[in-house]
N, C-alpha and C positions, 0 to 999 in steps of 0.2 A: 774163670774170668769174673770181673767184678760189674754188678751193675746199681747205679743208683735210682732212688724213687724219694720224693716227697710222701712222706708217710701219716696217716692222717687213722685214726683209732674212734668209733662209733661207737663209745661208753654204754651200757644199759645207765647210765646215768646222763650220757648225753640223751639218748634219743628220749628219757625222761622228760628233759629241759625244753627239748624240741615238742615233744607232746607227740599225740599218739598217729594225727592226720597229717602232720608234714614229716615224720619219720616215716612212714609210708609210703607217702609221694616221691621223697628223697629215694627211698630202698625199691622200688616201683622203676623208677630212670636210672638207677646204677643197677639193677638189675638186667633192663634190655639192654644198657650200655656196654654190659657184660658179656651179653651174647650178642651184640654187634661185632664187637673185637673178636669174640670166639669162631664166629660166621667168618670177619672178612681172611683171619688167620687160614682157616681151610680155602675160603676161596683162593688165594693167594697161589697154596700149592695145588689145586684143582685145573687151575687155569692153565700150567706148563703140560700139556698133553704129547705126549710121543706117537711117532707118526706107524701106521701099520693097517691092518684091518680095518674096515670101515665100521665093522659094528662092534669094535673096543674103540674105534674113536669114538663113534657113538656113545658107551658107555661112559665116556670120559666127558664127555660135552655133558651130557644124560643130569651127570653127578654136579658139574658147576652150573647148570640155569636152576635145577634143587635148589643149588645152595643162593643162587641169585633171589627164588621165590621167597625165602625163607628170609635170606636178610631183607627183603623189602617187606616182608609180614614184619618183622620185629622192629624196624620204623614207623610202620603206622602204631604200632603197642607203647613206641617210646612218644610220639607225637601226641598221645592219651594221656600218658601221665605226665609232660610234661606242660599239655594247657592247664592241669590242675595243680601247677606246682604256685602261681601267681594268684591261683582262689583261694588255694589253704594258706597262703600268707594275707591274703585281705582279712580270711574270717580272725587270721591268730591276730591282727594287726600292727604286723612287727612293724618295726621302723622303716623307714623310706629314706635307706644312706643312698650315696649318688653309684658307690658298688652296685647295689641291690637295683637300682633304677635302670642301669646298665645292663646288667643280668635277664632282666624281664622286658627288658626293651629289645635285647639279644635272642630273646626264646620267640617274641611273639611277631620279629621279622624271619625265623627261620619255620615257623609256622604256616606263616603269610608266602613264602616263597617255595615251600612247598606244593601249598595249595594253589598255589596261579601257575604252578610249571606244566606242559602239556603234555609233561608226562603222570602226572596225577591220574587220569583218567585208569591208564592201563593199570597204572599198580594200584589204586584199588579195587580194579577188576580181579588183578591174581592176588590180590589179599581173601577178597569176599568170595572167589569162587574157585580156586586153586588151593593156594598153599593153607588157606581158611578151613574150607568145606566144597568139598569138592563130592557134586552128584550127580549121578546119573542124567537128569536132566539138562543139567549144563553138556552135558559129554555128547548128547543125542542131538543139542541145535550143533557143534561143533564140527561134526559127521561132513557134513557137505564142503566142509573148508580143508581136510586133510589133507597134504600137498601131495602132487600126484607123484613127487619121487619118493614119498615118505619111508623111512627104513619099517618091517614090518615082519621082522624074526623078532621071535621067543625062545631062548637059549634056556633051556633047563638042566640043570646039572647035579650030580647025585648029591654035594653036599649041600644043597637046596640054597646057602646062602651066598654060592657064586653063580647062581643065574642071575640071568641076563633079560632083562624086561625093558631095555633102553628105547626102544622102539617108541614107547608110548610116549618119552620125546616129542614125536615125531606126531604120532597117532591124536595125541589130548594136545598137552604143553603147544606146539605149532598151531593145532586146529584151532586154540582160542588166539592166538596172538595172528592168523589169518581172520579169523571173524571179525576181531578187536579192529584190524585195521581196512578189510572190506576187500581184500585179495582172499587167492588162494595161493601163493606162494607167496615163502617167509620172507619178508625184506630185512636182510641181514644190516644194512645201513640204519632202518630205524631200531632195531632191536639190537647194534651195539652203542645207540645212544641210548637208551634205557639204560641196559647193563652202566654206561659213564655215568648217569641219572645217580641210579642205586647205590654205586660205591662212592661216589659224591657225597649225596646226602647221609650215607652210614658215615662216613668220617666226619660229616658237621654235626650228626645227631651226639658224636662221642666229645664234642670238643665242646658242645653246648653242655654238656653235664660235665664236664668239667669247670668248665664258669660260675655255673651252678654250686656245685659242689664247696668251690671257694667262697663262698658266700656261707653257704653253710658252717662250714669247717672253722673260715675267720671269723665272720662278726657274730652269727648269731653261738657259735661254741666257744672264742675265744682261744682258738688252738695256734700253738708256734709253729709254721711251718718255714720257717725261714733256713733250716739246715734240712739237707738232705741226709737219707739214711741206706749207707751202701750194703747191698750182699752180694756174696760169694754164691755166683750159681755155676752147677756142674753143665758141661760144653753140652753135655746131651738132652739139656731142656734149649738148646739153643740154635735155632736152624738162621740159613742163607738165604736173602729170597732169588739168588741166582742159582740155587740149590734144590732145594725144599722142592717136591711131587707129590703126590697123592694114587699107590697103584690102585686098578682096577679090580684086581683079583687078590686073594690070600686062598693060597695054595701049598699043601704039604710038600716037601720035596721026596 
């Protein structure tokens, strides 16, 4: 099948031009942007779970609030380099076209709106104490909030990398998101507004460096992007998202 893309080439002679601190900051936000996309891809298929056993559903669940923490860790990493993308242009003093005005007027409302949502709180709690650095002391005030149905098997299996530790889901992951909100049972209502929260703002963290980008790419490198550039890709880089799963186990037959 054929797919298109605006195609855009990052010279050692452009990022020359660009200089050493905003080729950085540029490679810094296409870098998380990159493992934003890569994040919400697997979430995507994490999220279709089949029904059975409760502690391979568990596993299943187990794998997508992971991948929940992890893309809410690499929002706050892309929301770092991209306050510094509007400093390293003051210090280079590039021009102030009404694009570029636009651009940083766009970063520093999606900045702003980050920070005032009430979900900020939690996620950088599981930024700074989960998915971050996660120690024993956090785990120890947690203890008292574990829910009292908590799942609480440990599945060990000879080829060591199909066990099963999903539990601690239940056991960690819950116990702070009980503490967090002063229950001890999970309130699935406000932690599937989170989870909307997260994938929200991961698809505006990805579209804000792409605004970005355009800036880069047109005015300050002068690049044509006015033609798109098609390829031919093989069906099996290509999934369904009425398709696409993610199993829980890899097992010899």
């Amino acid at each position: 099948m054929e797919i298109s893309f605006t195609e855009c080439r990052l010279t050692a002679e452009d990022r020359k031009l660009l200089g050493d601190d905003l080729t950085a900051v540029f490679l810094t936000m296409a870098f998380y942007a990159e493992e934003i996309m890569q994040l919400q891809h697997l979430l995507i298929m994490s999220l279709r779970r089949p029904s059975g056993d409760s502690i391979f559903m568990k596993s299943s669940s187990s794998r997508s609030n992971f991948l929940i923490r992890m893309l809410n860790h690499k929002l706050h990493e892309f929301r770092y380099a991209a306050r510094k993308f509007p400093r390293t242009l003051k210090r280079r003093e590039m021009r102030a076209s009404a694009g570029l005005a636009k651009v940083l007027e766009r970063l520093d409302a999606y900045e702003n709106k980050m920070k005032s949502s009430p979900h900020n709180s939690l996620s950088t709690q599981i930024r700074n104490k989960l998915s971050g650095h996660l120690v024993p002391q956090s785990v120890k005030a947690w203890l008292p909030h574990i829910p009292e149905n908590a799942e609480d098997r440990f599945l060990f299996h000879a080829t060591k990398a199909n066990s099963n530790f999903s539990c601690t889901d239940d056991l960690v992951f819950a116990a702070c998101l009980n503490e967090h909100w002063g229950n001890d049972e999970i309130n699935d209502e406000k932690y599937n507004a989170f989870l909307d929260w997260v994938v929200s703002a991961a698809n505006d963290a990805v579209t804000e460096f792409h605004h970005a980008a355009i800036i880069v790419f047109i005015e300050f490198l002068g690049k044509d992007i006015s033609k798109d550039v098609k390829y031919n890709i093989d069906n099996a880089y290509v999934g369904r998202n009425s398709e696409a799963s993610l199993p829980v186990f890899f097992l010899n037959e």
